[in-house]
N, C-alpha and C positions, 0 to 999 in steps of 0.2 A: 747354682747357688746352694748352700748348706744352710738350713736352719736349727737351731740345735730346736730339743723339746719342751724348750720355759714357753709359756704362754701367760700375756699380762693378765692377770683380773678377770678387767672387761673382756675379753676377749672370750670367756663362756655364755657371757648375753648375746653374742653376734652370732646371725645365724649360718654362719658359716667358718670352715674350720680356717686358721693360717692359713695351710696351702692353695684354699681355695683361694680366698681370699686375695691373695697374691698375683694369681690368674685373672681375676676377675679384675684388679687394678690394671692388670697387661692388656687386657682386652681390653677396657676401657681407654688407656693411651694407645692404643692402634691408628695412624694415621697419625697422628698429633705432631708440629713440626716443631713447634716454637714454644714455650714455658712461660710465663712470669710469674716467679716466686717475691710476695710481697713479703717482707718483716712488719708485723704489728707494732704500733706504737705502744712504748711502755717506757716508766720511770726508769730512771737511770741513778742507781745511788750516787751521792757525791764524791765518795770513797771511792769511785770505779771509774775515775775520769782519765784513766790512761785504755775504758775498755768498749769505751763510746764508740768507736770506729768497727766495729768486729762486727760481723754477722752471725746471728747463732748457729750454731753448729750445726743443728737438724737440719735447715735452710741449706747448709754450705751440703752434705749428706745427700738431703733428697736432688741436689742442682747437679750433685756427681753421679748418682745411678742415673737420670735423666740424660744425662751427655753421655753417657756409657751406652745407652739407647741409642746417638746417634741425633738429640730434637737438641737445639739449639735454646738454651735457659738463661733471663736474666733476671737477674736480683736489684731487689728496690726497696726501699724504707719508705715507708707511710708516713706524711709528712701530712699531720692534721688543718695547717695554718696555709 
């Protein structure tokens, strides 16, 4: 993987650099076979009623480096009711 050298903000209050970071997420999924990535419930303008159905993108993002891994990921919306 390439990371170029922007770093967000936050990311000088964390006590560890990107790369580490990055590692330490690796090792943390070690073994790990299976995913569930929830979507948060949130308002949906009425204006965006053709974009109800979508997943957000970070969601769709992190459910493909995860399969790229090899661990088998499914996606779900949080359904309050």
């Amino acid at each position: 993987m390439v990371f170029s050298s922007f770093s967000p903000a936050w990311l000088q209050y964390y006590p560890f650099s990107l790369g580490e970071w990055i590692l330490k997420f690796e090792e943390y999924l070690d073994g790990v076979q299976q995913v569930l990535l929830v979507e948060p419930s949130f308002p949906i303008p009425s204006k965006s009623r053709n974009h109800h159905n979508f997943l957000p993108i970070g969601l769709l993002k992190i459910a493909g480096y995860l399969r790229e891994k090899g661990m088998t990921v499914h996606l779900e919306r949080y359904d309050p009711s």
